[in-house]
PAZAPA-4460 file (N, C-alpha, C; in steps of 0.05 Angstrom, whole numbers, plus 32768, in hexadecimal, padded with zeros to 4 digits):
% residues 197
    n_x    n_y    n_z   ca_x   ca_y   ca_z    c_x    c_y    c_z   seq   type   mol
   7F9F   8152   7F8D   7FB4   814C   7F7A   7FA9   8138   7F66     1      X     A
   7FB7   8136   7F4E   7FA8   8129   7F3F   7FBB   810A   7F3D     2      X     A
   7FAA   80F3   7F2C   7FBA   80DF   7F2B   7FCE   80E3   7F1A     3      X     A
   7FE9   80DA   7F1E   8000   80D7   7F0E   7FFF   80D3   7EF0     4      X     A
   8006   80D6   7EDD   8007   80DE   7EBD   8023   80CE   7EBC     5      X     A
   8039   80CA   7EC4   804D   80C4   7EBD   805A   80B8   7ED8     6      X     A
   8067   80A2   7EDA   8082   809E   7EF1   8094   809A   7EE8     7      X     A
   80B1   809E   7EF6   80C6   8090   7EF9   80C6   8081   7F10     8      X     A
   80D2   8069   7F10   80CE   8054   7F2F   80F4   804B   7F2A     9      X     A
   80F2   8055   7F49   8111   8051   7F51   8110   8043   7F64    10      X     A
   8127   802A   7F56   8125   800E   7F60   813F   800B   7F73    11      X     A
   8147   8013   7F8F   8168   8007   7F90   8160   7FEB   7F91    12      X     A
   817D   7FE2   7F83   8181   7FBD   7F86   81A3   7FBD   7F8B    13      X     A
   81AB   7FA6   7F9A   81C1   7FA8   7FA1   81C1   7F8B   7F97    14      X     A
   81D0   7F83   7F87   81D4   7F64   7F77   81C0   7F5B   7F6C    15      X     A
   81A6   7F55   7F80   818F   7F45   7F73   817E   7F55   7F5D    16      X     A
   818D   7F56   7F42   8182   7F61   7F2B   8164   7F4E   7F27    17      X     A
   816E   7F32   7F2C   815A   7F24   7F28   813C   7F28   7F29    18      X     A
   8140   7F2D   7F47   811E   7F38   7F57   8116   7F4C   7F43    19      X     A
   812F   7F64   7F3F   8122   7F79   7F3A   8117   7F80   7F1E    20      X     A
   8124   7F62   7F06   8117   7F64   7EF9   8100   7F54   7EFC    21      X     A
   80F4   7F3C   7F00   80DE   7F2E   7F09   80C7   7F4E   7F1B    22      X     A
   80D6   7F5F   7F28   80C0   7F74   7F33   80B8   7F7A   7F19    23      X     A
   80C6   7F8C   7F0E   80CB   7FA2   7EF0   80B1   7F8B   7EDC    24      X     A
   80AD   7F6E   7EDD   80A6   7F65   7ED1   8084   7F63   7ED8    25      X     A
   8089   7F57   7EED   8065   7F57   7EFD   805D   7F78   7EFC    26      X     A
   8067   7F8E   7EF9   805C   7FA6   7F01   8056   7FB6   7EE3    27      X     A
   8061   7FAD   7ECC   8058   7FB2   7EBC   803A   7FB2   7EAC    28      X     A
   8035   7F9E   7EAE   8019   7F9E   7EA5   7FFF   7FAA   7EB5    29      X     A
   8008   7FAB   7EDD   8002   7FBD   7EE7   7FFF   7FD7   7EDA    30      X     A
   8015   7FE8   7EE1   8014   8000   7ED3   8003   7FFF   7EB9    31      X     A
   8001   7FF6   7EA6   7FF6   7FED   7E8C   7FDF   7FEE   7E8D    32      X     A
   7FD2   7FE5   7E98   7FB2   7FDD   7EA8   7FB1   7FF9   7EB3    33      X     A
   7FBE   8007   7EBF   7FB3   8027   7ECC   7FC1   8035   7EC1    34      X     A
   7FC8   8034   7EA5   7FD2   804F   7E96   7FE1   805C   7EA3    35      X     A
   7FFA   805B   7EAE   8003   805D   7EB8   8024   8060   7EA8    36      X     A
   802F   8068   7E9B   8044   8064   7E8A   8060   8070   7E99    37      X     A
   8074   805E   7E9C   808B   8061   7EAC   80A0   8059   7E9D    38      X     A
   80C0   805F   7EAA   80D5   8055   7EA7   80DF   8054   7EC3    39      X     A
   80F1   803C   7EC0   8102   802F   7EDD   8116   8039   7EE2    40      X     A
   8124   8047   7EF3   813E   804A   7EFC   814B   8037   7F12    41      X     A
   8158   802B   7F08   8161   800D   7F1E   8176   8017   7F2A    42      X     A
   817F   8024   7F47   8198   802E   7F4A   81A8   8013   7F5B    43      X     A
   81BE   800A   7F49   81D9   7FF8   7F52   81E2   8000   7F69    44      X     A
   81DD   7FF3   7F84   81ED   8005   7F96   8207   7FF1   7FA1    45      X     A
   8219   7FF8   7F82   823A   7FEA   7F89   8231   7FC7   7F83    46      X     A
   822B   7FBE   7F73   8225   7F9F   7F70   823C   7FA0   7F64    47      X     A
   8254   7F97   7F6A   826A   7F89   7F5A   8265   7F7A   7F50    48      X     A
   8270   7F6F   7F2E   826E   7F65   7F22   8255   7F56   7F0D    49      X     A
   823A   7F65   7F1A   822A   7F60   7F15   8218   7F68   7EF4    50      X     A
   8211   7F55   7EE2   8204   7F60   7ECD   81FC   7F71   7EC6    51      X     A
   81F6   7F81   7EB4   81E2   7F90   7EB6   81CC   7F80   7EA7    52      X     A
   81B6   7F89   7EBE   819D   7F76   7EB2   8192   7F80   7E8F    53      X     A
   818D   7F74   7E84   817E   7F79   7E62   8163   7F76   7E65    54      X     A
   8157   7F8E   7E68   813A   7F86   7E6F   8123   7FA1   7E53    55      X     A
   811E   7F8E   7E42   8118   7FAA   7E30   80FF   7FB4   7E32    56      X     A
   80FD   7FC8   7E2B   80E4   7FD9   7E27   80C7   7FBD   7E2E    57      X     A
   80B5   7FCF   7E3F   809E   7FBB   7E3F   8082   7FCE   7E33    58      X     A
   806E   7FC2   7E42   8052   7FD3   7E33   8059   7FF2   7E3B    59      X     A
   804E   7FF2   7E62   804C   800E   7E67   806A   8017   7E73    60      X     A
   807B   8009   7E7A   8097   800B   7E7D   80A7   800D   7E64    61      X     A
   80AB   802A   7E61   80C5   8034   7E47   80D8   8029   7E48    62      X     A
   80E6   8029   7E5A   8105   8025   7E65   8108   801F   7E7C    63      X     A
   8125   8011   7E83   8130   800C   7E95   8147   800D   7E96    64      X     A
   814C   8026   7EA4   8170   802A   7EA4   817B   8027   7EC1    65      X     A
   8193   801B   7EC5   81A6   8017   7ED6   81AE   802A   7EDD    66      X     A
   81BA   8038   7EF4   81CA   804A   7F07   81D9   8043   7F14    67      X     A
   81F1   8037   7F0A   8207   802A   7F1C   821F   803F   7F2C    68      X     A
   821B   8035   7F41   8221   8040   7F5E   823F   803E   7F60    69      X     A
   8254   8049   7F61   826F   803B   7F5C   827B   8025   7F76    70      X     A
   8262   802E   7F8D   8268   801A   7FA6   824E   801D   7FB9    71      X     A
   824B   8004   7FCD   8232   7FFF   7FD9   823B   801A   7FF3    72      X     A
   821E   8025   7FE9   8217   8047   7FF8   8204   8030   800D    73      X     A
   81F7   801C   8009   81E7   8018   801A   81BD   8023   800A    74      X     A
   81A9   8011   800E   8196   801B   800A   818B   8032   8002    75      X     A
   8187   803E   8028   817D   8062   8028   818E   8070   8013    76      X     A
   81AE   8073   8011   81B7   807E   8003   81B5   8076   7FE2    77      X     A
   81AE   8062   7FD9   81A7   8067   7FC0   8188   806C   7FC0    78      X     A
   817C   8063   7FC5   8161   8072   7FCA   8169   8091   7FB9    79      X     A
   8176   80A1   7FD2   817A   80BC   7FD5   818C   80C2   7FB6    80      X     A
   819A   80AE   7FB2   81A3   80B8   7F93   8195   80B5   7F81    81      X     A
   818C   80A0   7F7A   8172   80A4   7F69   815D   80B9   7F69    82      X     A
   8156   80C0   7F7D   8142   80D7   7F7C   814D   80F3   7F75    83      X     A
   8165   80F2   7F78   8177   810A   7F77   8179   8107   7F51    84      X     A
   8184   80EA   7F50   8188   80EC   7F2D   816E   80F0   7F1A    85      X     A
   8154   80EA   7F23   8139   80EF   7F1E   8136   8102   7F15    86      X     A
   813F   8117   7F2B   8139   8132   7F31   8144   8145   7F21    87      X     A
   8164   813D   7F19   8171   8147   7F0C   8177   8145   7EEC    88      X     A
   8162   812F   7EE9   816B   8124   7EC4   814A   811D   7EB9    89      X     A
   813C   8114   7ECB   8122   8108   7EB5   810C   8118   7EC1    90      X     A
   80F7   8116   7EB3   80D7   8122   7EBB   80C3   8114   7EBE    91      X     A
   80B0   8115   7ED6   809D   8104   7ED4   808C   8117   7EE9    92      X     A
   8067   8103   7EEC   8062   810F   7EFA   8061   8111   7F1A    93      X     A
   8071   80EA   7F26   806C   80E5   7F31   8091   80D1   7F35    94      X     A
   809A   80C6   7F4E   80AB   80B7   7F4E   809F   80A4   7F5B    95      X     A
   809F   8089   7F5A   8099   8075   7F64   80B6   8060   7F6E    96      X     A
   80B5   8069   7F92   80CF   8059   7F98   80BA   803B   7FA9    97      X     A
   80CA   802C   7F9B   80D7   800B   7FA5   80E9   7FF9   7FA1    98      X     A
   80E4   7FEB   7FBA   80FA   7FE1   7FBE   80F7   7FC4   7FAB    99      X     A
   8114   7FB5   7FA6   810B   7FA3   7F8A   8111   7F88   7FA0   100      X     A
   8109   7F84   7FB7   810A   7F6B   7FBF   80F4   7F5C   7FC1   101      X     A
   80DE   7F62   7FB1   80BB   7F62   7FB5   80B3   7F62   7FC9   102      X     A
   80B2   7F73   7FDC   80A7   7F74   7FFC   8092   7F91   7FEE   103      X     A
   809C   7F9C   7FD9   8088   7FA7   7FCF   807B   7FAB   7FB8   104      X     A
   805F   7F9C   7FB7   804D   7F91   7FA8   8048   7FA2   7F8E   105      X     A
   8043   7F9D   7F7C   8043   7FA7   7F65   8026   7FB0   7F61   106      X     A
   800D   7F9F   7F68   7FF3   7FA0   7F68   7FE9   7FB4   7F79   107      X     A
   8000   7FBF   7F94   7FF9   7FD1   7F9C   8001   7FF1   7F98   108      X     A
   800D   7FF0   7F84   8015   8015   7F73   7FFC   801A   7F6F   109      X     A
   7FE6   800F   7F59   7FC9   8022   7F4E   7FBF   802F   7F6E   110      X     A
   7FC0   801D   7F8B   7FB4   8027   7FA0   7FC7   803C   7FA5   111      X     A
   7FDD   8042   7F9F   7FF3   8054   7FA9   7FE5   806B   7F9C   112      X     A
   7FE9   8068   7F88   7FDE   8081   7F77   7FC7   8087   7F71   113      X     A
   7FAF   807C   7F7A   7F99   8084   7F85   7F9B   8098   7FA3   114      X     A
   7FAD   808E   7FB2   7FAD   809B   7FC3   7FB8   80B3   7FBD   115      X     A
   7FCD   80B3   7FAB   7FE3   80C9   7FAF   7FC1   80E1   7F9D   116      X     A
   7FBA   80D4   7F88   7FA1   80E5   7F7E   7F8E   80EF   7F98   117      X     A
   7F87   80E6   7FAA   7F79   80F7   7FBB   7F82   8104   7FD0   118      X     A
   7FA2   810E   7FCE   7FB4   8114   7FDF   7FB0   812E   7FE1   119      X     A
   7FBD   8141   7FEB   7FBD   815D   7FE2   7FD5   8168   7FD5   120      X     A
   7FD8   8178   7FC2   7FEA   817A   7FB5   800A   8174   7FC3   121      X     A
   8021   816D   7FB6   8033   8171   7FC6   8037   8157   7FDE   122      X     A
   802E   8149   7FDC   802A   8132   7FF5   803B   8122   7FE6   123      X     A
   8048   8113   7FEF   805B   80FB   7FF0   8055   80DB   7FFE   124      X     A
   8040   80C9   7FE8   802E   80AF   8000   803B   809F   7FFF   125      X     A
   8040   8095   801B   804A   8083   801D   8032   8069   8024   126      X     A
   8037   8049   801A   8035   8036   8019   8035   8027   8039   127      X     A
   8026   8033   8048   801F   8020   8068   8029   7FFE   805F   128      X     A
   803C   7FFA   8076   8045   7FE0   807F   8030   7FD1   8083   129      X     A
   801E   7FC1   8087   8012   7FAF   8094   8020   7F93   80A3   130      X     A
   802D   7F8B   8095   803C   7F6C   809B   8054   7F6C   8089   131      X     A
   8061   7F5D   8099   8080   7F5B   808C   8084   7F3F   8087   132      X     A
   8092   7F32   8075   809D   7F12   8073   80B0   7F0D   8080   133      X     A
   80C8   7F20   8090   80DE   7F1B   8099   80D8   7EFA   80A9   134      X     A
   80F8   7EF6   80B0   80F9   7EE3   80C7   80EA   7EED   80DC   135      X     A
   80E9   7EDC   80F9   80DF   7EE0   810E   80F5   7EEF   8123   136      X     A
   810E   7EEA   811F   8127   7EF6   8125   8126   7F1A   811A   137      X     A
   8121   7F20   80FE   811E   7F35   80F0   8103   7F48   80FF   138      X     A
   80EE   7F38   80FB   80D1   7F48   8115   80D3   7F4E   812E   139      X     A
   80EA   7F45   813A   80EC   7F4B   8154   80FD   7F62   8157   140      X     A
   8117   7F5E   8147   8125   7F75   8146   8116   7F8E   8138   141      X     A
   8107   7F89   8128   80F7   7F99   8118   80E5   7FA9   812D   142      X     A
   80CE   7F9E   8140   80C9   7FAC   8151   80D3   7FBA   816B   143      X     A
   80EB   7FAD   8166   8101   7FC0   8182   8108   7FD3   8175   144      X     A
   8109   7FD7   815D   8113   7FF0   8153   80FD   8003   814B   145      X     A
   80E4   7FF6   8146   80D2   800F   8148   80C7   8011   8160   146      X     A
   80CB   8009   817A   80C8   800E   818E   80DF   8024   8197   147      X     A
   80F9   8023   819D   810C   8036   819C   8107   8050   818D   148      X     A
   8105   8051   816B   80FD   8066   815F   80E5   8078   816D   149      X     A
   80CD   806B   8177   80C0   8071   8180   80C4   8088   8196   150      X     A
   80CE   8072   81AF   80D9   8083   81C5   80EE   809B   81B8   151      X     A
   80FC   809B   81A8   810F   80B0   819F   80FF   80C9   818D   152      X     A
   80EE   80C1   8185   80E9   80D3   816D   80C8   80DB   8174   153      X     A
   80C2   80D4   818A   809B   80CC   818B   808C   80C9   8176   154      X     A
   8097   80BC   815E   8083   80B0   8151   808F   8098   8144   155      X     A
   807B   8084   813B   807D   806F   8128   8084   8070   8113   156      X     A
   8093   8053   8110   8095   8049   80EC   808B   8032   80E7   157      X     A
   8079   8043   80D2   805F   802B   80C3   806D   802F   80AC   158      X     A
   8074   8032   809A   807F   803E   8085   809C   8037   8077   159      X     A
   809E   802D   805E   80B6   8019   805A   80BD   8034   8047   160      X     A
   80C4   8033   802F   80D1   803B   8018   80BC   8044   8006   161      X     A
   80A8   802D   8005   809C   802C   7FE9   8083   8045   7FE8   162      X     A
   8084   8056   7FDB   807B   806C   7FDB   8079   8075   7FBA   163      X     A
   806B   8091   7FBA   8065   80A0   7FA2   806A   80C2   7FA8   164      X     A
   807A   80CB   7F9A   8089   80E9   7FA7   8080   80FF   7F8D   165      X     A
   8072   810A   7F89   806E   8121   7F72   808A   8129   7F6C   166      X     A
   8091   812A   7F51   80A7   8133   7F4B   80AC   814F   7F4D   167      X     A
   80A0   8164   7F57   80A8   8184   7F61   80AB   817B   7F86   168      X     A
   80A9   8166   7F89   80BA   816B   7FA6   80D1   815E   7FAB   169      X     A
   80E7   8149   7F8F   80FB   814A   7F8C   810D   8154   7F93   170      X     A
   8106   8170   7F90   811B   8185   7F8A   8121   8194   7FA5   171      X     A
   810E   8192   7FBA   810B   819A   7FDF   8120   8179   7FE6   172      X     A
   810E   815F   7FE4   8116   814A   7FF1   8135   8143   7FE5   173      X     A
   813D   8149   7FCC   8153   813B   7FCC   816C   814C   7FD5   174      X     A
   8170   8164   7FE0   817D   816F   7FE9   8177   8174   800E   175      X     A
   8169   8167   801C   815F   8166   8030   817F   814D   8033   176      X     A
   8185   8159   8054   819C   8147   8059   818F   812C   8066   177      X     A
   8179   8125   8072   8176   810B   8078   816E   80FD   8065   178      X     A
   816E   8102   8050   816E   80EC   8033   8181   80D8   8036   179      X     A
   8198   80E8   8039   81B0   80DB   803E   81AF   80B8   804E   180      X     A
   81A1   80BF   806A   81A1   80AC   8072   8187   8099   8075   181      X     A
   8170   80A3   8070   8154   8098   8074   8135   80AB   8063   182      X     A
   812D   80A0   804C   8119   80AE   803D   8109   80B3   8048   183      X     A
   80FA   80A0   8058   80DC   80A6   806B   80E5   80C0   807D   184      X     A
   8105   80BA   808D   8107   80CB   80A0   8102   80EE   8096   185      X     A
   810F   80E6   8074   811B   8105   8074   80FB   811A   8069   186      X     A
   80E7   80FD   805F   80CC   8109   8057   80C0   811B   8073   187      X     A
   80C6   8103   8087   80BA   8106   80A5   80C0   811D   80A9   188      X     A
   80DD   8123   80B3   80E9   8134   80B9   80EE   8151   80B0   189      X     A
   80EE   8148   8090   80E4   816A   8085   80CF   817A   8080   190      X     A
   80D6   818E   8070   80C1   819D   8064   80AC   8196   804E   191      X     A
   80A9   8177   804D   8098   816B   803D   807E   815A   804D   192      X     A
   8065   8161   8039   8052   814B   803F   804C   813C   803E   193      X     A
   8049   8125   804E   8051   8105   804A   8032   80F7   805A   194      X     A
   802C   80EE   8043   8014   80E5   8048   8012   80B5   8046   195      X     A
   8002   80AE   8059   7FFF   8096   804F   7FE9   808B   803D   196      X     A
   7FEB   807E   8026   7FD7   8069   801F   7FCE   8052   802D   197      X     A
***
């Protein structure tokens, strides 16, 4: 597969526009530096009363448009609408999902898409976990639950959100019913190839 020519990067944020513009901000000159030319889709999932952020045009970032949610779907589910609205309205060559609480690094997309370039066509890379910042309360529960998953499903989750999806497998994943509730699951779980960086 070749490296990406174009992204859209779909951001859910639920209130904290803030982060997500401070992300939108550090990741620009990224992209810029690897030719890389994008627009943001920020999907609102139900933030009452909240601004809409003013964030204009940057170097390799065109735009940044809002997708407001008429009520909190919850994460996975806007995830799953964004990719769905991706799919259905703009073009690119590649979608770049993260999440806008910076747990995912901006410095690390050029390695994403390096990877996703030596992928085989059609692959979907996901961004390996290494370490988390949570509380110590959050890591514990965190590994009881990929211990459970485990036992339930016989395999692991190394694997958060932050990923790179070719935009011709949009159109399989966003009609796949576990979108609905979990992205990694429904990559996992379907008829798609899901590869890690």
């Amino acid at each position: 597969m070749s490296r990406p020519q174009s992204l859209v990067i779909v951001i859910p944020v639920f209130y904290d526009f803030h982060s997500a513009e401070l992300l939108i901000r550090a990741l620009d000159p990224i992209l810029h530096a690897h030719a890389l030319p994008s627009r943001v889709v920020l999907v609102d999932d139900g933030s009452p009363g909240s601004p809409t952020p003013r964030i204009p045009p940057l170097g390799a970032i065109a735009s940044v448009d809002v997708l407001r949610l008429r009520r909190n779907l919850g994460h996975q589910r806007a995830i799953a609408i964004g990719l769905a609205y991706v799919q259905a309205n703009l073009t690119c060559d590649a979608v770049l999902v993260m999440d806008g609480d910076g747990e995912d690094r901006p410095e690390d997309v050029p390695r994403l898409a390096q990877a996703f370039a030596e992928s085989p066509a059609g692959t979907i890379v996901f961004a390996a976990r290494t370490k988390r910042s949570e509380s110590v309360t959050f890591a514990v529960f965190y590994h009881l639950y990929r211990g459970l998953h485990r036992l339930l499903t016989g395999f692991g989750v190394r694997v958060g959100n932050f990923s790179l999806v070719p935009f011709e497998s949009l159109s399989t994943l966003s009609v796949a019913s576990e979108m609905w509730n979990h992205y990694a699951a429904a990559v996992g779980g379907g008829r798609l190839r899901g590869g890690r960086g």
